[in-house]
C-alpha positions as CSV (number, residue, x, y, z in Angstrom):
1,X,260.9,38.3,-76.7
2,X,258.9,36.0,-78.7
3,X,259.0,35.1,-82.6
4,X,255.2,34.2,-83.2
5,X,252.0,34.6,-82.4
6,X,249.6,32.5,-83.5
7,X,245.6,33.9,-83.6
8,X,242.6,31.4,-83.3
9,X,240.1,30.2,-80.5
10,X,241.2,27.1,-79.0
11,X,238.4,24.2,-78.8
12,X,237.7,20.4,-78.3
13,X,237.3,18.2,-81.3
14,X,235.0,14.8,-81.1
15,X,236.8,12.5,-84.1
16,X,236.0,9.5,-85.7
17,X,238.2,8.1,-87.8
18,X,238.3,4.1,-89.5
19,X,241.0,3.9,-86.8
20,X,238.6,5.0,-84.0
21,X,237.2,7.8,-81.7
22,X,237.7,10.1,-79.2
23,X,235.0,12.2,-77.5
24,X,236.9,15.2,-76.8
25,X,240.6,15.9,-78.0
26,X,242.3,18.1,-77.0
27,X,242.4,20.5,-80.5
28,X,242.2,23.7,-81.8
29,X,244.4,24.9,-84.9
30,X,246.2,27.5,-82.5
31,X,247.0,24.4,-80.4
32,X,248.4,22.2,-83.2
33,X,250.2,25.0,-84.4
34,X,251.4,26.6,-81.1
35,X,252.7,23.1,-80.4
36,X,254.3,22.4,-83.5
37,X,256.1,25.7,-83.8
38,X,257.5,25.2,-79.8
39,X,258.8,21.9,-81.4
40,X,260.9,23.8,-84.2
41,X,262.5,26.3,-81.4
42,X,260.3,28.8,-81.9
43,X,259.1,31.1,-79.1
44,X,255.1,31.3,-79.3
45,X,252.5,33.4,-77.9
46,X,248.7,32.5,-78.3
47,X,245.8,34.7,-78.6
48,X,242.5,32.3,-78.0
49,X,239.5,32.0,-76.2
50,X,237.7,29.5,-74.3
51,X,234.7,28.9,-72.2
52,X,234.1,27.5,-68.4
53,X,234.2,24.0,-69.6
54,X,237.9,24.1,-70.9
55,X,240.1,21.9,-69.1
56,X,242.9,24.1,-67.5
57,X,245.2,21.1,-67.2
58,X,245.1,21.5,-71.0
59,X,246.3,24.8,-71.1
60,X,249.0,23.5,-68.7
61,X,250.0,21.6,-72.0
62,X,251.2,24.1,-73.7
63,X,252.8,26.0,-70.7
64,X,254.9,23.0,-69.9
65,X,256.2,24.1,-73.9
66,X,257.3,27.6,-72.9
67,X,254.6,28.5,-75.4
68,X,253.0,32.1,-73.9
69,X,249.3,32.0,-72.6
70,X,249.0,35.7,-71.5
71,X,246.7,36.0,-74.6
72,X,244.7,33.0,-73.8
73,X,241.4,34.4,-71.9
74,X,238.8,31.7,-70.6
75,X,235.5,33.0,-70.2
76,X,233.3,32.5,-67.5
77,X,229.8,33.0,-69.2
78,X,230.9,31.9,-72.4
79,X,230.9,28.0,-74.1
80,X,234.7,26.7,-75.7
81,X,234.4,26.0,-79.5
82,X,233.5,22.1,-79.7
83,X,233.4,20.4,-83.6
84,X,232.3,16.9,-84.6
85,X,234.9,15.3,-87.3
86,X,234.0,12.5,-89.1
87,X,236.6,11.2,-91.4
88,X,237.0,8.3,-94.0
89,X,239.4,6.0,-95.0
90,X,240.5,9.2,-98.1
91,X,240.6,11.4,-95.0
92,X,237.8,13.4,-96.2
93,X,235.2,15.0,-93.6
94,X,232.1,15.8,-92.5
95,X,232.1,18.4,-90.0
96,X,229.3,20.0,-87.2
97,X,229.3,22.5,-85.1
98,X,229.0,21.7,-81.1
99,X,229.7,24.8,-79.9
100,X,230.9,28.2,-80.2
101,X,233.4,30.5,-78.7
102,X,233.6,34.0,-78.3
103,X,235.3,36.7,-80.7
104,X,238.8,37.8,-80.4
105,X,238.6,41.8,-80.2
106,X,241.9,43.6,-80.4
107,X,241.7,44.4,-76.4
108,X,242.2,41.1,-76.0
109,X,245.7,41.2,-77.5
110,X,248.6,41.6,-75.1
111,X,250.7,44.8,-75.9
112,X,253.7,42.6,-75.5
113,X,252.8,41.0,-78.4
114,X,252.9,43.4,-81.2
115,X,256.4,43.3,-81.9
116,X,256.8,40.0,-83.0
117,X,258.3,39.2,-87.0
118,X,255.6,36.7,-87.5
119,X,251.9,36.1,-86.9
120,X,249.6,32.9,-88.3
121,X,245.7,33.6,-88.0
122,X,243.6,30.2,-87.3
123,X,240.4,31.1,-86.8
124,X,238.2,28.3,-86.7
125,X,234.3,29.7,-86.6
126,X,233.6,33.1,-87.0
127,X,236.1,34.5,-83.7
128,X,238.4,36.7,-85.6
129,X,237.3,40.3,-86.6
130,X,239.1,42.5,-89.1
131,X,239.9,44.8,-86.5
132,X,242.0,42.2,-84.6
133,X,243.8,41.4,-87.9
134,X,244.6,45.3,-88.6
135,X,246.0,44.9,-85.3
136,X,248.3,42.5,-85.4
137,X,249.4,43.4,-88.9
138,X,251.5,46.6,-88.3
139,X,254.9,46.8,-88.7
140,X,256.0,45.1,-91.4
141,X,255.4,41.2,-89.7
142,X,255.5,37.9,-91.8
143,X,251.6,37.6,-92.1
144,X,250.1,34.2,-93.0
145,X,246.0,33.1,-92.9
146,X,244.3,30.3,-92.8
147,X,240.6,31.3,-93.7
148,X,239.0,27.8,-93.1
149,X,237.6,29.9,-89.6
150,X,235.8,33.0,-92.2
151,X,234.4,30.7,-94.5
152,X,232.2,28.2,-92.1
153,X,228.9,28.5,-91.5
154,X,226.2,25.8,-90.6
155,X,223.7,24.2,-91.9
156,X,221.0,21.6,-90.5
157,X,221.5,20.5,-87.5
158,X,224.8,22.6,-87.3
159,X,226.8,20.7,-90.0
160,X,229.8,23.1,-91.7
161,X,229.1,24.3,-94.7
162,X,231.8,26.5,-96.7
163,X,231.4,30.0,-98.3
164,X,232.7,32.9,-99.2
165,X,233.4,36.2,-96.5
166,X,232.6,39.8,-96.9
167,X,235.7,40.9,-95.7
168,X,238.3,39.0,-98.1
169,X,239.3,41.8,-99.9
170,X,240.2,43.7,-97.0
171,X,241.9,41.2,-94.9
172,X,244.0,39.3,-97.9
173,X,245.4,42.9,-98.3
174,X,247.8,42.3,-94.9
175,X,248.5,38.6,-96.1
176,X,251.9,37.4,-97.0
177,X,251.1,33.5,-97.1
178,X,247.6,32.1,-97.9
179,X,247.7,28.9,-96.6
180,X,244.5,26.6,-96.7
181,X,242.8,23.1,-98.7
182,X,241.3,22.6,-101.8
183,X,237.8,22.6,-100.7
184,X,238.4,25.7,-99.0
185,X,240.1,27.3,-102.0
186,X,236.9,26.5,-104.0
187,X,234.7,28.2,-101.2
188,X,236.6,31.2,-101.3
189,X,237.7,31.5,-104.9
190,X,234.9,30.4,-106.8
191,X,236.4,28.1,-108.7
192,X,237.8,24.3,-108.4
193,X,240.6,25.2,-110.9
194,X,243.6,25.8,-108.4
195,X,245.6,27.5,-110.7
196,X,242.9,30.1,-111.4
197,X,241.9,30.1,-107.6
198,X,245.3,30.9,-106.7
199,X,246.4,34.0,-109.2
200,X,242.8,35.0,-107.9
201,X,243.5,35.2,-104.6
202,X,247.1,36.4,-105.1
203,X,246.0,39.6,-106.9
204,X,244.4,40.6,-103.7
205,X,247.6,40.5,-101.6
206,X,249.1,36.9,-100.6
207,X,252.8,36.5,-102.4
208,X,252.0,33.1,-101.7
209,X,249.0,30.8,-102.0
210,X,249.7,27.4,-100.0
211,X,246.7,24.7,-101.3
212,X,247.6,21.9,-98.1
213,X,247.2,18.1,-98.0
214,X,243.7,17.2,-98.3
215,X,241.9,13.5,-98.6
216,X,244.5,11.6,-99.3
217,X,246.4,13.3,-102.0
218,X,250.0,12.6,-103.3
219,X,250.9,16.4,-103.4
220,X,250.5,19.5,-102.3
221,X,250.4,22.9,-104.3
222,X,252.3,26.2,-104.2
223,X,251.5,29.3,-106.1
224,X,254.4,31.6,-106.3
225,X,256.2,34.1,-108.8
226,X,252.9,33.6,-111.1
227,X,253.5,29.9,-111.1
228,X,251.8,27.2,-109.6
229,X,254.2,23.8,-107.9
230,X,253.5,20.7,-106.7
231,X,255.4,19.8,-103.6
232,X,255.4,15.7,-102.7
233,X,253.5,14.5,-99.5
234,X,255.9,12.9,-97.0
235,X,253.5,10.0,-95.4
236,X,253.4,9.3,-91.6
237,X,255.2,6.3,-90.1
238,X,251.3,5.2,-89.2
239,X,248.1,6.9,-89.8
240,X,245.6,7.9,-86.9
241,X,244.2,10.9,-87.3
242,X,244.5,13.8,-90.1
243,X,243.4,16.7,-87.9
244,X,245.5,19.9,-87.8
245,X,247.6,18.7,-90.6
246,X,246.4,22.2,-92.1
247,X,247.3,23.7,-89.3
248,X,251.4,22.4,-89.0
249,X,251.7,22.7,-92.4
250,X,250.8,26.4,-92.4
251,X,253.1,27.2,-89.5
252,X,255.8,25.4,-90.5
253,X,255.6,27.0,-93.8
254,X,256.0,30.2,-92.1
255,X,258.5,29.3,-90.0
256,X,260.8,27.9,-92.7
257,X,259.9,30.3,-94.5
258,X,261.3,33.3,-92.4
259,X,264.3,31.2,-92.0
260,X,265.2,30.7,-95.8
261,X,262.8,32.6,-98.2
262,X,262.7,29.7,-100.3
263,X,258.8,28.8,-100.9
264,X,259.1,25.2,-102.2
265,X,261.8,23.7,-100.1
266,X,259.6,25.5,-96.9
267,X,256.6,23.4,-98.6
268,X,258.6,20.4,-98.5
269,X,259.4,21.1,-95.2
270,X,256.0,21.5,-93.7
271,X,254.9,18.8,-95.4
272,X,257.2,16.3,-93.3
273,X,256.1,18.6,-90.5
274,X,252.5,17.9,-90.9
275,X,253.4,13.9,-90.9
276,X,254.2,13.9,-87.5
277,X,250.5,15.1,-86.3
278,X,249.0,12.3,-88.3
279,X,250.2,9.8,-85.8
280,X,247.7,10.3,-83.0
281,X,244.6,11.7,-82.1
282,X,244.6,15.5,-81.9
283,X,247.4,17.9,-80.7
284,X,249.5,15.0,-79.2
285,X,252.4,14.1,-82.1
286,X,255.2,16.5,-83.6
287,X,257.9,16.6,-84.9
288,X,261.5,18.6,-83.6
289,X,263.4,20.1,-86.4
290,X,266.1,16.9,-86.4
291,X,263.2,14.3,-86.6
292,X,261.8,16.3,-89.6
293,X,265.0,16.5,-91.8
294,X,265.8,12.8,-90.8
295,X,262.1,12.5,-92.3
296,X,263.2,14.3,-95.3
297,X,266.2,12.6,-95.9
298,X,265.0,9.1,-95.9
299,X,262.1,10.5,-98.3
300,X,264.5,11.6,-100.7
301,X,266.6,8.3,-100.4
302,X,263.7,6.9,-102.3
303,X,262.8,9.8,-104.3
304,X,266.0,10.9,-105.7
305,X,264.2,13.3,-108.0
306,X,264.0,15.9,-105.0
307,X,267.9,16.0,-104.3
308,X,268.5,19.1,-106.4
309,X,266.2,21.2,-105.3
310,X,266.9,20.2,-101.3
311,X,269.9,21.0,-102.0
312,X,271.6,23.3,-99.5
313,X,269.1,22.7,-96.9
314,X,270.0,19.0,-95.7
């Protein structure tokens, strides 16, 4: 039986980083996350589409980690979800649009795969209608959402822009964790003020409001029991790439989270989590749960300040 399912179309990235490029990694935030979650012993099962230009051997990637792909549909007529990221040297980025995959409909989720304890929406343009959610959200699961996939819509000549999505309200409703960055809190909240953004968005369902690494910051922010936490980055042994650090932080976070109900030391965890992906291009570098807590460890070493409240989980 498997413990996650993670929702989202998969899709090929071109990067370019100060480090370097790559034309067409291998990406998609249900692939970083699939992949990180195999890496913490978790037993996944994706839900994704894809067009006739996806690269099967790629699939074959995460089959060769046990992860499930009976939910993964490649469709002949169809085009696989392609972005342009352009990153600077404070990791922020300039996104475009390529090309776009087809919805997820709730036929298209395996029956198998209802009765899992936890479920992580990635949608990354415009694939994931409410009616999949309801789906997916019966049955009293761990629910957590990124929205970065509701909130983008393009500009000229198909850059990204960020805005707010009709269906909030109703989909927030079946969210436990909120999990997403500071420019996307601003899209969907209306307001650059993270604590207000996050009682905001909390009032309409999520316990928990997760506000992820973003452009080089020192921390990242947890709103929880009406009270909003800054949790430390843990840095990367080198830096490559920042793409799907979002995406492993938010399903570590949930992971962790299941395990131990505790919402900042779960933080803390992902955080080291999300280190690992940093050090290559795309979905090619994580982190098992050993390597993470080593992480952790030395971190503290050096930052003695964060003993107490790891305490009990190292």
């Amino acid at each position: 039986m498997l413990d996650l399912i993670v929702v989202g179309n998969l899709s090929y990235d071109a990067i370019s980083t100060p480090n370097g490029r790559r034309k067409a990694a291998f990406g998609g935030s249900v692939a970083y996350a699939s992949l990180c979650a195999s890496y913490l012993g978790e037993r996944v099962g994706v839900v994704a589409k894809a067009g006739k230009d996806y690269h099967l051997k790629d699939l074959d990637r995460l089959v060769r980690r046990d992860i499930d792909i009976e939910g993964v549909k490649i469709v002949s007529l169809g085009l696989t979800t392609r972005f342009e990221n352009v990153y600077d040297e404070n990791e922020s980025r300039k996104q475009r649009l390529l090309g776009r995959g087809d919805p997820i409909f709730p036929e298209d989720v395996p029956d198998g795969y209802l009765n899992v304890d936890k479920v992580c929406f990635l949608p990354i343009f415009q694939e994931l209608p409410c009616q999949t959610v309801e789906k997916l959200t019966k049955n009293g699961k761990c629910v957590c959402l990124d929205p970065q996939g509701y909130i983008r819509t393009t500009g000229k000549a198909g850059e990204i822009v960020l805005t707010d999505w009709k269906e909030k309200e109703k989909i927030l409703r079946k969210v436990d964790i909120l999990s997403t960055s500071a420019p996307e809190l601003n899209a969907v909240a209306a307001t650059a003020d993270a604590l207000s953004a996050a009682e905001k968005l909390s009032s309409l369902g999520p316990e928990i409001v997760f506000i992820t690494r973003e452009g080089g910051s020192k921390s990242s922010l947890l709103y929880f029991d009406e009270r909003l936490e800054e949790v430390p980055i843990i840095p990367p042994q080198v830096f490559v790439d920042p793409g799907g650090v979002g995406d492993a932080s938010a399903v570590a976070f949930l992971v962790e989270y299941e395990k131990t109900h505790d919402p900042w030391w779960s933080a803390f965890f992902a955080s080291a989590a999300s280190s690992f992906v940093m050090e290559a291009y795309g979905a090619d570098s994580f982190g098992n749960r050993d390597q993470i807590l080593t992480r952790i460890k030395i971190f503290v070493s050096h930052n003695r300040q964060y003993r107490g409240l790891c305490q009990g989980f190292l």
